[in-house]
C-alpha positions as CSV (number, residue, x, y, z in Angstrom):
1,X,115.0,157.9,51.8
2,X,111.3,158.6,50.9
3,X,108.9,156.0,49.6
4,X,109.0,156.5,46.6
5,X,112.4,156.7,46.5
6,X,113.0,153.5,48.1
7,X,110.1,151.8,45.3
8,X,112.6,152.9,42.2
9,X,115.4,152.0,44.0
10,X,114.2,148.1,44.3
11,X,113.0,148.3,40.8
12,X,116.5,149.3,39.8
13,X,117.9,146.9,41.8
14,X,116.2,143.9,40.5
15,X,117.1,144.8,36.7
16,X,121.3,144.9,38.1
17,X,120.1,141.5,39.9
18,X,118.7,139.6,37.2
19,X,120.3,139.7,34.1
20,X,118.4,140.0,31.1
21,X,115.6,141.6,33.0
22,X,114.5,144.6,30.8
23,X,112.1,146.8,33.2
24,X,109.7,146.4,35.6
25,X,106.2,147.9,36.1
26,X,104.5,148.4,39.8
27,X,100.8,148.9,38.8
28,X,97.8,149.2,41.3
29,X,95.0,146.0,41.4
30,X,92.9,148.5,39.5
31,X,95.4,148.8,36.9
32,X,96.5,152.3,37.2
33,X,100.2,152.7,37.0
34,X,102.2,153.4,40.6
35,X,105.6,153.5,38.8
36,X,108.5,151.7,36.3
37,X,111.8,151.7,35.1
38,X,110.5,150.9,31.4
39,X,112.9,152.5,28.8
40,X,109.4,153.1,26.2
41,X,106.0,154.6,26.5
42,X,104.1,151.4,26.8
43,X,104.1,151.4,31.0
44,X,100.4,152.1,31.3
45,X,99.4,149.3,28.9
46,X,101.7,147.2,31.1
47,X,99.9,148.6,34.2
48,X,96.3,147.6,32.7
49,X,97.1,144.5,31.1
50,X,99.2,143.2,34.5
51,X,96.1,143.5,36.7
52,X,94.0,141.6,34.6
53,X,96.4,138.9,34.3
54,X,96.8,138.5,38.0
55,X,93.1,138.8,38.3
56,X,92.7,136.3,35.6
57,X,95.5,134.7,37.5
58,X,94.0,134.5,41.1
59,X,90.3,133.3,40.0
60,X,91.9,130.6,38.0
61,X,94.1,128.9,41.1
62,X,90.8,129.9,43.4
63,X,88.7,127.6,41.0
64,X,91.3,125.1,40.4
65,X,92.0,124.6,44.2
66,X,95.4,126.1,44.3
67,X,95.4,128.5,46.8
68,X,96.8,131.9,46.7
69,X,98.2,133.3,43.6
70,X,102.4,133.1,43.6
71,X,103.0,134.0,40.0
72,X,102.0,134.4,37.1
73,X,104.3,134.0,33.9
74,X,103.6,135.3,30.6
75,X,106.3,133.4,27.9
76,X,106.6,134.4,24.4
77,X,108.9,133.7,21.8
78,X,111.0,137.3,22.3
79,X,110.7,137.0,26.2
80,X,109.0,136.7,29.2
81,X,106.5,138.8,31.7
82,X,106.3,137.5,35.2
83,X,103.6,139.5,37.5
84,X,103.7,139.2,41.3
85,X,100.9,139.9,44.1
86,X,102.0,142.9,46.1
87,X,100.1,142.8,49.3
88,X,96.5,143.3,48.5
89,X,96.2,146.9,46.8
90,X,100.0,146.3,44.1
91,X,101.0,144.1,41.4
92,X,104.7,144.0,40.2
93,X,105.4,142.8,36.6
94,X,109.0,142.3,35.7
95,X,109.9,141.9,31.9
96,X,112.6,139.6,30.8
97,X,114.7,138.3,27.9
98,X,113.7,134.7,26.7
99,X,117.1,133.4,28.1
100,X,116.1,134.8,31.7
101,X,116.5,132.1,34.4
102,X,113.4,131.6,35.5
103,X,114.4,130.5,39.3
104,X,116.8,133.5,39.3
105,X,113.9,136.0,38.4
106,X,111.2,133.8,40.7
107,X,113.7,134.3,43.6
108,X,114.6,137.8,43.0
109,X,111.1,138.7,42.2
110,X,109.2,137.7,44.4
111,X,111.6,139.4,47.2
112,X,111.4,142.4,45.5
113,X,107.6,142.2,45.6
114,X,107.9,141.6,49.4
115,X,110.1,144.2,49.8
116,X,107.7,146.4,47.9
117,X,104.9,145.4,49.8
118,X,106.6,146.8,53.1
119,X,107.5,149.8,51.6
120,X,103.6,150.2,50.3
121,X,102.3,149.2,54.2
122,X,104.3,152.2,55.7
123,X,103.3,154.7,52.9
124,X,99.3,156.6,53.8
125,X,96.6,154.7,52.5
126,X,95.8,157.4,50.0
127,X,98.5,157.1,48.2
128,X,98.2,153.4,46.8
129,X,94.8,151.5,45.4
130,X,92.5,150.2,47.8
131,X,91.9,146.8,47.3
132,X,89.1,145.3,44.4
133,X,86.0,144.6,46.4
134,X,85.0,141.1,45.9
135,X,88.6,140.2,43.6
136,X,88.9,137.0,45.6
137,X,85.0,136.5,45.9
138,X,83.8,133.5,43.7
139,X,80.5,135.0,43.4
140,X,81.4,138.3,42.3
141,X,80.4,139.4,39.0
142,X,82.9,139.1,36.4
143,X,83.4,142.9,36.1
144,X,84.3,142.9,39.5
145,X,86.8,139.7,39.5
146,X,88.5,141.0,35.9
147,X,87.9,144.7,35.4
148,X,89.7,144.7,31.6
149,X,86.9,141.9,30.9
150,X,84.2,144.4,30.5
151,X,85.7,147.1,28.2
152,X,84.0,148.2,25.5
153,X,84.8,147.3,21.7
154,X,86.9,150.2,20.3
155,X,86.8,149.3,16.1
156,X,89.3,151.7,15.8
157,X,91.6,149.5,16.6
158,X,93.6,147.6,14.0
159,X,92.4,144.0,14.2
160,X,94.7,141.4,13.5
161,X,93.3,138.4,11.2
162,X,94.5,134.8,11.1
């Protein structure tokens, strides 16, 4: 079995694992979109948005004293996102139901991220982002650090008001 084969096969698996668990998305640290098993168009938005999160993610437990990023766990009131480090060049976000067990998707998550991560190791360099120069760098400019920070306004946009 190929690569890429094996990548869709673990997303797979971990929806038949977990139950409740709606799709999953393996993005790039840049954001670009690797792959998913999402049944709707919005993948790439998934992609984007789960890098800035875990970027978001890491400099926060950095500053705080933490350590290394684990998780990070997005919960709203139709469900859940929970995005996992893959090595240093993936991120894996896995979207739930709001009844998900949270220590049954933790556990099955973050082996499927391992797993993932081998997978990536064995597949050619060129293949897979390189890793975001200066991501875990305290002094690195925010651009850097958070690369959805920096996008410009788009007033085409609807804008939601409060």
């Amino acid at each position: 079995m190929d690569t890429d084969t094996a990548i869709v096969t673990e997303l797979n698996g971990l929806r038949r694992r977990v139950p409740d668990v709606t799709g999953s998305v393996l993005t790039g640290v840049d954001g670009l979109l690797i792959t998913h098993d999402l049944a709707n168009a919005e993948a790439e938005s998934i992609a984007a948005l789960a890098a800035a999160s875990v970027g978001l993610g890491r400099r926060f437990a950095m500053t705080a004293g933490h350590g290394d990023l684990r998780e990070t766990v997005i919960h709203g009131n139709r469900g859940q996102v929970a995005l996992y480090p893959v090595g240093d060049r993936a991120l894996l976000a896995v979207l739930a139901g709001p009844g998900t067990d949270p220590g049954l998707l933790h556990a099955h998550g973050r082996r499927a991220a391992r797993s993932i991560g081998e997978l990536l190791r064995s597949k050619p360099a060129g293949n897979v982002a390189a890793p975001v120069p200066g991501l875990l760098d305290n002094h690195a400019p925010l651009a850097v650090r958070t690369p959805m920070a920096t996008l410009p306004y788009n007033p085409a946009l609807p804008r939601r008001r409060f």
